[in-house]
RODO-2510 file (C-alpha; in nm, 4 decimals, decimal comma):
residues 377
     n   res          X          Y          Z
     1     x     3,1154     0,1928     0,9993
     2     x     2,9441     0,3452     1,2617
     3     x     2,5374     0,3870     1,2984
     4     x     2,5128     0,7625     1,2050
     5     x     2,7964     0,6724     0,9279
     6     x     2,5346     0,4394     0,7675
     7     x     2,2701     0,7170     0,6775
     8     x     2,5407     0,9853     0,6270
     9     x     2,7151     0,7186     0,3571
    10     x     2,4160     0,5816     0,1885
    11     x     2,3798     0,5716    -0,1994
    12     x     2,0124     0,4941    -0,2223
    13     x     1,7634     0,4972     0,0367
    14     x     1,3979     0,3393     0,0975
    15     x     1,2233     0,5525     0,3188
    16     x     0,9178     0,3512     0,4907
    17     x     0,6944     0,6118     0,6371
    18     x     0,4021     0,4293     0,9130
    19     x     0,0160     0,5331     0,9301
    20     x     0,0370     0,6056     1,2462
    21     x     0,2975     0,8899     1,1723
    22     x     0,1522     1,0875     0,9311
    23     x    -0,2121     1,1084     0,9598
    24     x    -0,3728     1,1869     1,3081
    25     x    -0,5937     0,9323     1,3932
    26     x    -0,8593     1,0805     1,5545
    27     x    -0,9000     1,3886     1,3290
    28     x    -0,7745     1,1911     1,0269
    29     x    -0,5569     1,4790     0,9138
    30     x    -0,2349     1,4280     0,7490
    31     x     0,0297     1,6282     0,9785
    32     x     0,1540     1,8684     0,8078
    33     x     0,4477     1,9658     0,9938
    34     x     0,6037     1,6621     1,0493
    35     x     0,5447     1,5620     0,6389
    36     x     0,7638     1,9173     0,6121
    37     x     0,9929     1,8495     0,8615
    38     x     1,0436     1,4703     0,6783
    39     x     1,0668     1,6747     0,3520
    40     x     1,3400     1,9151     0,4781
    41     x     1,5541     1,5913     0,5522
    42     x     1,4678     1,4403     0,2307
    43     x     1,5989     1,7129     0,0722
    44     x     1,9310     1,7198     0,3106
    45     x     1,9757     1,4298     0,1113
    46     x     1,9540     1,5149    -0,1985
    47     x     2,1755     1,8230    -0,1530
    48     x     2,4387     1,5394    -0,0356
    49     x     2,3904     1,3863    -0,3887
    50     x     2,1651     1,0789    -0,2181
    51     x     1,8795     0,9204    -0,4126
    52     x     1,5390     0,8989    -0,2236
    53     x     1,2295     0,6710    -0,2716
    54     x     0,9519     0,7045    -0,0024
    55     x     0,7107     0,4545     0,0553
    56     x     0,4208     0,5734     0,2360
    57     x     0,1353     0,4412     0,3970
    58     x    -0,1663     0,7052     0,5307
    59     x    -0,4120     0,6268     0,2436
    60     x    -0,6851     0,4580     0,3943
    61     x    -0,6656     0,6039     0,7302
    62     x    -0,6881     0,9691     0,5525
    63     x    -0,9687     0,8876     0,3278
    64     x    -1,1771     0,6682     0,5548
    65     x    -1,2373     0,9760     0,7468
    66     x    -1,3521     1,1476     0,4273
    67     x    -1,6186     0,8988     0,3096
    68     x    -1,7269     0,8920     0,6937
    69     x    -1,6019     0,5551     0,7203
    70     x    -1,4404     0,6319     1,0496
    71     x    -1,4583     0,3173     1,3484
    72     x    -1,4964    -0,0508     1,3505
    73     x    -1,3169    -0,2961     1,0751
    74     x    -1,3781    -0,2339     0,7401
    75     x    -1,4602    -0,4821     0,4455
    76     x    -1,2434    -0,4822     0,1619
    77     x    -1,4251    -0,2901    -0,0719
    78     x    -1,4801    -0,0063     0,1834
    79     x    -1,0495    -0,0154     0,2672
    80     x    -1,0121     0,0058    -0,1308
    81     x    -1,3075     0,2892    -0,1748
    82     x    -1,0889     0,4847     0,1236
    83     x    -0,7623     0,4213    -0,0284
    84     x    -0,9149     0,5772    -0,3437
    85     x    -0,9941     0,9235    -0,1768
    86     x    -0,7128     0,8918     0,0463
    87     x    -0,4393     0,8414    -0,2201
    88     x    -0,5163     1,1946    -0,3429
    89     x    -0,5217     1,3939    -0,0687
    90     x    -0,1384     1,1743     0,0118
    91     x     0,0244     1,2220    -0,2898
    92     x    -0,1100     1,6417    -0,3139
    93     x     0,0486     1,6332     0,0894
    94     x     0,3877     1,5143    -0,0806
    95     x     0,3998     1,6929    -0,3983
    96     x     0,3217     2,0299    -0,1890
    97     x     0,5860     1,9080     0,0946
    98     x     0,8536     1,8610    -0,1468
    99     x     0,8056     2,1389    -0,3917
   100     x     0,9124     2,3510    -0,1073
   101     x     1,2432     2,2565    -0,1825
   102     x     1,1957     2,2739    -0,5656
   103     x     1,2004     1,8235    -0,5900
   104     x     0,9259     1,6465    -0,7836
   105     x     0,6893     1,3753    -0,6129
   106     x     0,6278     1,0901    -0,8584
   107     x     0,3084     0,9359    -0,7466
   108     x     0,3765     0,4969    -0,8065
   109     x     0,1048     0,2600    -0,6873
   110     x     0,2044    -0,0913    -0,7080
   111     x     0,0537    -0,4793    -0,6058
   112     x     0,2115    -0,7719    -0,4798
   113     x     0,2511    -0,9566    -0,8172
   114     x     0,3955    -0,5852    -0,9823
   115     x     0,7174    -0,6955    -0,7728
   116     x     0,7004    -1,0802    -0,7970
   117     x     0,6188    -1,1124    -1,1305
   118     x     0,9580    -1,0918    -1,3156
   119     x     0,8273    -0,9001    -1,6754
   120     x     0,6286    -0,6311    -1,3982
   121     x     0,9134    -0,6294    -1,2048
   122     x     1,1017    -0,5219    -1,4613
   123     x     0,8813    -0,2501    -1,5867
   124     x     0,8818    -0,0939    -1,2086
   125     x     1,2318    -0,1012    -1,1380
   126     x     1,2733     0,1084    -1,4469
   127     x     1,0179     0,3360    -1,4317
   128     x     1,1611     0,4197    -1,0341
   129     x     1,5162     0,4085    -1,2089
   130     x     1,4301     0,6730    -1,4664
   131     x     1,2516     0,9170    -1,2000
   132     x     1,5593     0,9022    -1,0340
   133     x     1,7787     0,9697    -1,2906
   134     x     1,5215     1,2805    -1,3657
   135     x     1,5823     1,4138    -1,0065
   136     x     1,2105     1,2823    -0,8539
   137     x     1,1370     1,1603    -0,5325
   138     x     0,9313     0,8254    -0,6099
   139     x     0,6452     0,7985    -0,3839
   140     x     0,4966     0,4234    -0,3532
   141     x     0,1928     0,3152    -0,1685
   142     x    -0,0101    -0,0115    -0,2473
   143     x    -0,2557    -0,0260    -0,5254
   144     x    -0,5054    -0,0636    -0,2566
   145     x    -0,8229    -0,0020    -0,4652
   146     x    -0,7549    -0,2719    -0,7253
   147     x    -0,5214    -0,5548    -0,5181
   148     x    -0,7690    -0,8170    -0,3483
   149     x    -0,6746    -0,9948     0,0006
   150     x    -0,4877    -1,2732    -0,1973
   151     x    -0,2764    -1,0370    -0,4066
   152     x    -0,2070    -0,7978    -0,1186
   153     x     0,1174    -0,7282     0,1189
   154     x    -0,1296    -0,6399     0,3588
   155     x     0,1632    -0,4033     0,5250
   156     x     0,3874    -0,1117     0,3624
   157     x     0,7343    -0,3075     0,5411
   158     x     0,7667    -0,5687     0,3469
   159     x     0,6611    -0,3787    -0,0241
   160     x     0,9363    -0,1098     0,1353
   161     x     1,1886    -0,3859     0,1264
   162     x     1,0372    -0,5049    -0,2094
   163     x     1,1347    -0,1567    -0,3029
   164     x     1,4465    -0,1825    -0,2040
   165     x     1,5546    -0,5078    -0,3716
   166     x     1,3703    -0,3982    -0,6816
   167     x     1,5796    -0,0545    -0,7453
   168     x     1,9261    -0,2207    -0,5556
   169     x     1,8758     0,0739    -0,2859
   170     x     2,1994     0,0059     0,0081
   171     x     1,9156     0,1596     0,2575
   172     x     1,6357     0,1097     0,3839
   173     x     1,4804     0,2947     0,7112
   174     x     1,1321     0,1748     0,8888
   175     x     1,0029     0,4908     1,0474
   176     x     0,7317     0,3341     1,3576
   177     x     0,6120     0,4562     1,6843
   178     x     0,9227     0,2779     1,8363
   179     x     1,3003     0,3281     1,7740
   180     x     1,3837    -0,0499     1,7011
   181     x     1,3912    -0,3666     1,8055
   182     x     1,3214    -0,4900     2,1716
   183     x     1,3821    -0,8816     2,3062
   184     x     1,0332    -0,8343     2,4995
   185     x     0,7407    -0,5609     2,3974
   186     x     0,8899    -0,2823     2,5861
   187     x     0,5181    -0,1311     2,6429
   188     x     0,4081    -0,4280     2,8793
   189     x     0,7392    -0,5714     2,9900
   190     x     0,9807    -0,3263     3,1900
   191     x     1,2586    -0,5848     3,0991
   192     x     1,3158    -0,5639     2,8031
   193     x     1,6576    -0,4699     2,6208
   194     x     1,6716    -0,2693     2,3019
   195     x     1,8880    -0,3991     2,0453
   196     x     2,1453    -0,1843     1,8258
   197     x     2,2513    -0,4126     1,5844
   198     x     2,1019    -0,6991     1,4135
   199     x     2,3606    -0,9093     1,1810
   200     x     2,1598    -1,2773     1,1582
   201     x     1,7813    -1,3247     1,1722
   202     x     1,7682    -1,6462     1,4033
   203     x     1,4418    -1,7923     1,5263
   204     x     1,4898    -1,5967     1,8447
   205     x     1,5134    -1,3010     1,6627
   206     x     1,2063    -1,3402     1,5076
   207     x     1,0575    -1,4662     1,7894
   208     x     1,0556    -1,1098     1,9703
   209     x     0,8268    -0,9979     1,7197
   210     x     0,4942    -0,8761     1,8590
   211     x     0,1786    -0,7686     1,6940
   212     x     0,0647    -0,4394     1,5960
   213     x    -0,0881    -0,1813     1,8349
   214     x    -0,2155     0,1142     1,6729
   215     x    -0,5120     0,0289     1,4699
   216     x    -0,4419     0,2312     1,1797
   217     x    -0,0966     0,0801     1,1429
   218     x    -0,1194    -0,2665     0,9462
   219     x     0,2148    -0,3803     1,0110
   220     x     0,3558    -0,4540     1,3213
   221     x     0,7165    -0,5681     1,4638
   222     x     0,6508    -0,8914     1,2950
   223     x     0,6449    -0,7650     0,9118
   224     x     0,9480    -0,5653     1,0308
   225     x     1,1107    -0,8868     1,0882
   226     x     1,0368    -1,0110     0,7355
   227     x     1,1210    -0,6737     0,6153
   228     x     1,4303    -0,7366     0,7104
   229     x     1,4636    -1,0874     0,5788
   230     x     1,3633    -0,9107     0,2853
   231     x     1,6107    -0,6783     0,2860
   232     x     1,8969    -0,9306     0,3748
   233     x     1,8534    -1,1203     0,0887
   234     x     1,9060    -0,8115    -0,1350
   235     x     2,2113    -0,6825     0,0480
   236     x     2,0091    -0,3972     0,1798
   237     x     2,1144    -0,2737     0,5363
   238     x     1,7739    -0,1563     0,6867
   239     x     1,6811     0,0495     1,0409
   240     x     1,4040     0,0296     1,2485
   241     x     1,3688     0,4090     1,3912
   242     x     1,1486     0,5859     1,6222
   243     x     0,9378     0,8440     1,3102
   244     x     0,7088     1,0358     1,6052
   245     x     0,9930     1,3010     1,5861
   246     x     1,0849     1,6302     1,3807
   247     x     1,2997     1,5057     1,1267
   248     x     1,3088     1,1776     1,2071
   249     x     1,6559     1,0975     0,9184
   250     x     1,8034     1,3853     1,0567
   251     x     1,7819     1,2137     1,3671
   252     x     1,9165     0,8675     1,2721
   253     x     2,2122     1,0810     1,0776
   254     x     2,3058     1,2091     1,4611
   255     x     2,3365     0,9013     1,6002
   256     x     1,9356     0,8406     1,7364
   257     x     1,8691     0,4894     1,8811
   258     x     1,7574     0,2498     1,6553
   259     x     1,8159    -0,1107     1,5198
   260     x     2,0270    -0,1587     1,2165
   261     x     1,9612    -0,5127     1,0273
   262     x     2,3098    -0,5888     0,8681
   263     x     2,3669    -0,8334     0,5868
   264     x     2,6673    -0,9647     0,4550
   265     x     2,6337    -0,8323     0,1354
   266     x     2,6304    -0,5102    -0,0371
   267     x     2,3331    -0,4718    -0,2836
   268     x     2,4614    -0,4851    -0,6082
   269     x     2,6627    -0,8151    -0,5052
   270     x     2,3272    -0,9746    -0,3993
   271     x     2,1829    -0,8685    -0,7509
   272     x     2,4845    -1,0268    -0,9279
   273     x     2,4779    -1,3218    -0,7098
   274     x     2,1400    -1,3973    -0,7876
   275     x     2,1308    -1,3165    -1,1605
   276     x     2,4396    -1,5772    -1,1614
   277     x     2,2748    -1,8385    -1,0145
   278     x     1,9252    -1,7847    -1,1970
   279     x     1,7510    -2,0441    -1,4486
   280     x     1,8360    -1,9752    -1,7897
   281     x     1,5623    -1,9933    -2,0119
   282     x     1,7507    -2,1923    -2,3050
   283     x     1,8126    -1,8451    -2,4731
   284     x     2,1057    -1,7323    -2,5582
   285     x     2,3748    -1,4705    -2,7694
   286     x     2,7073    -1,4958    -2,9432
   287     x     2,9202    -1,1464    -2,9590
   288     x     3,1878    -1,0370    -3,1380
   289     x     3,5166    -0,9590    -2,9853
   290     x     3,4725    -0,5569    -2,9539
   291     x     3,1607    -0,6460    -2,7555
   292     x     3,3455    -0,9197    -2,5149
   293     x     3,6211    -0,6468    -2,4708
   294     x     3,3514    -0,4382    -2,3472
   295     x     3,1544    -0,6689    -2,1369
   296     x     3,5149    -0,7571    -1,9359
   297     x     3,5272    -0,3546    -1,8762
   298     x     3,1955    -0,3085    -1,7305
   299     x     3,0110    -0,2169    -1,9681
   300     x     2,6558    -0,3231    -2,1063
   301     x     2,5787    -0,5205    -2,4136
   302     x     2,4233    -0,3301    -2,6737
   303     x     2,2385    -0,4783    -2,9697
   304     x     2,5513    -0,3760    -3,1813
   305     x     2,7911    -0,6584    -3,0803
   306     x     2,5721    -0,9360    -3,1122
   307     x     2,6139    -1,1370    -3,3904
   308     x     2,3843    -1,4157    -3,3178
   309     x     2,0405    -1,5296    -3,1599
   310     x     1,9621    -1,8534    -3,0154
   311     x     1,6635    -2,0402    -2,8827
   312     x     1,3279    -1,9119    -2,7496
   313     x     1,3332    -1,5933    -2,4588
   314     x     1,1207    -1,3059    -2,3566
   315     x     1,1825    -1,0192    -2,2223
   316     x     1,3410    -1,0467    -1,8737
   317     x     1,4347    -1,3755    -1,8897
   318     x     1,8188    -1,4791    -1,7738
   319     x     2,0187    -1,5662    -2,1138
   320     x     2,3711    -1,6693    -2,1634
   321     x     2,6204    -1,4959    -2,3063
   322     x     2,8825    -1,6349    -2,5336
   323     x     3,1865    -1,5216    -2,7154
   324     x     3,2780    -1,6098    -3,0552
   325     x     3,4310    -1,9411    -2,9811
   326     x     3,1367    -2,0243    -2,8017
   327     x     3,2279    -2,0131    -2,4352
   328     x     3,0354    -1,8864    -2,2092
   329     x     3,1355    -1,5347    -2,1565
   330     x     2,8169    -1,3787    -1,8799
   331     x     2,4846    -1,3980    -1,8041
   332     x     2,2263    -1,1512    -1,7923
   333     x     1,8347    -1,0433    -1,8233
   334     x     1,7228    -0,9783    -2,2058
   335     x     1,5867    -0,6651    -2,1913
   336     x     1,4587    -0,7975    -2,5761
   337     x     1,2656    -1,1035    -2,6114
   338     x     1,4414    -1,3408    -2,8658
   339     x     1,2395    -1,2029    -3,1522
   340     x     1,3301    -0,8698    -3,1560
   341     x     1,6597    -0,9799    -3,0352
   342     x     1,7128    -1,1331    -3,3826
   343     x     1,5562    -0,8140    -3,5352
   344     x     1,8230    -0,5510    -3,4341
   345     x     2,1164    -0,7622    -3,3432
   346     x     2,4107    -0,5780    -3,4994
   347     x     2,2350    -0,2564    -3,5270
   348     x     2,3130     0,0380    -3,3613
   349     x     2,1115     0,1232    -3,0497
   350     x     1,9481     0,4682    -3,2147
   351     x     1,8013     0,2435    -3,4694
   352     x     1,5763    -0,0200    -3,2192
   353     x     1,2589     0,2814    -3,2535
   354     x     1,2272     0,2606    -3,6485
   355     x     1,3352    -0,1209    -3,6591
   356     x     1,0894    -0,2391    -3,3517
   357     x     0,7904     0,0732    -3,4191
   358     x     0,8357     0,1125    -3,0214
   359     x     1,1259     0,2918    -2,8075
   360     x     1,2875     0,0022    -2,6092
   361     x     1,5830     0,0112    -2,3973
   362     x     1,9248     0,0858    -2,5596
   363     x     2,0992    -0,2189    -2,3971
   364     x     2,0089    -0,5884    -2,4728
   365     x     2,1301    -0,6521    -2,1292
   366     x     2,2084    -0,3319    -1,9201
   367     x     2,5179    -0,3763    -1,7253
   368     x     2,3102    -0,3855    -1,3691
   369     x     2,1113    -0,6954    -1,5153
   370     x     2,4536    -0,8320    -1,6037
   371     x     2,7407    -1,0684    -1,4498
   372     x     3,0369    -1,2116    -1,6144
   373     x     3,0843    -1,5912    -1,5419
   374     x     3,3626    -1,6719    -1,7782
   375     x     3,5615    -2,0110    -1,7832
   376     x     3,1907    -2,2167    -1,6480
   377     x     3,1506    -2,3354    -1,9888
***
């Protein structure tokens, strides 16, 4: 596949957008026409029938500026108490960037522990999974005014490739004031060689890394590189591109230099890889042969074919799956914890609201949270 074919092919992809790109830094003004000119090629992709999450940085260099914070380091509380003023005047930026082309902006602030922590995990991926399936453009930044120093990324590349593992994206794009990786800082060292393509991250690799320049910008070539290690654990191809452009995707669509980190997998066979090899929690459910039928097609398991409940699981945990005769059929994550497993096993999916008092999911295990391992046990 060529470069340009990996943009102009993509299913689902993470958009990283840098500090240093959309707000000015010595006015503090978010730029306006290159947020339009990134919305025009967000919407390029959507007209191609391509799902788009942003994740945006811009907060506390925007509102630091309005609280007359402006110069020197800040403490914590005076980075969260910018982020606070900063987030609005970001997410009213996107929402009237976007709108020009009729798309929702779905404002998501997240921590550190809302993508490590499996049960929080679980409740982001599908709240980004439903705004997609509504037609929104998620918008993520970090929960800046609530995450202390220990609980922080720190840096909007790595949560961008925590974004893309969490919602299986096949994309993800770093937009930065350079166009990729270099084996030397290209901005002190005349030698150095850009590099196109990226298929291992070896100790030399990551050893080209340098350290951010731009003081707004909190990342750096460094978290690109773990970005990307990120990324290559989820199957998630990901580009380093040069954002200081007019339509920066555009761009990388036409064949503009950048670095593409390639991983040997494709996402969804990451996700299936690891749910395979997860630690079951003890838990486990028998179905009945209409349900095993349907679990060997593809599809999910719904409360409806499960005819029995066994040991103690909560709600995301990785359960087996048996079949009648009480082989191991799949495994999977209970979207039910084992309680209110038990409570509408059997029973039809539009009955879990009046049964449980509260609107779950209409899967048990969703077919995406879902791999078959039959004939290990």
């Amino acid at each position: 596949m060529s470069a340009p074919d990996r943009i102009a092919e993509a299913r689902r992809i993470v958009l990283k957008i840098g500090s240093a790109l959309l707000v000015d830094d010595r006015a503090g003004q978010i730029r306006r026409e290159w947020l339009d000119a990134l919305a025009d090629d967000v919407a390029e992709c959507r007209n191609a029938g391509q799902e788009v999450v942003i994740v945006s940085s811009g907060a506390i260099a925007s509102g630091k500026r309005l609280l007359g914070l402006a110069g020197g380091e800040l403490r914590l509380e005076e980075k969260q108490a910018a982020a606070a003023a900063g987030q609005v005047r970001l997410a009213h930026a996107y929402q009237e960037a976007l709108a020009r082309h009729d798309i929702t902006a779905a404002q998501v602030l997240v921590t550190l522990s809302d993508t490590e922590e499996r049960r929080r995990h679980l409740n982001a991926r599908a709240t980004l999974l439903t705004l997609l399936e509504l037609g929104a453009v998620p918008v993520i930044n970090e929960n800046d005014t609530v995450a202390t120093e220990e609980i922080r990324f720190g840096d909007n590349d790595r949560l961008g490739a925590r974004v893309a593992q969490m919602v299986s994206a096949d994309t993800l794009v770093l937009f930065s004031d350079i166009d990729g990786l270099y084996t030397a800082n290209p901005k002190t060292d005349d030698a150095a060689k850009h590099l196109p393509e990226i298929r291992e991250i070896t100790p030399e690799i990551a050893g080209m890394a340098g350290a951010a320049i731009n003081a707004d910008s909190r990342g750096g070539m460094i978290t690109k590189i773990e970005a990307a290690k990120i990324a290559f654990g989820a199957g998630c191809r990901m580009a380093i591109g040069d954002g200081r452009i007019l339509h920066p995707l555009k761009a990388l669509r036409r064949g503009a230099r950048c670095t593409w980190f390639l991983p040997p997998a494709e996402p969804r066979t990451a996700r299936k890889r690891w749910i395979a090899s997860a630690i079951l929690s003890g838990g486990a459910v028998t179905v009945d042969d209409g349900a095993a039928k349907a679990l060997r097609g593809g599809r999910s398991l719904l409360p409806a074919g499960v005819i029995a409940i066994e040991g103690r699981f909560r709600r995301g945990d990785a359960i087996m799956v048996r079949d009648k005769a009480g082989h191991e059929l799949a495994r999977g994550l209970s979207a039910y914890s084992a309680e209110d497993a038990a409570l509408i096993k059997g029973r039809k999916s539009a009955e879990i609201e009046a049964i449980l008092g509260y609107r779950g999911r209409d899967e048990l295990i969703h077919r995406d949270d879902l791999v078959l391992t039959e004939g290990r046990g």
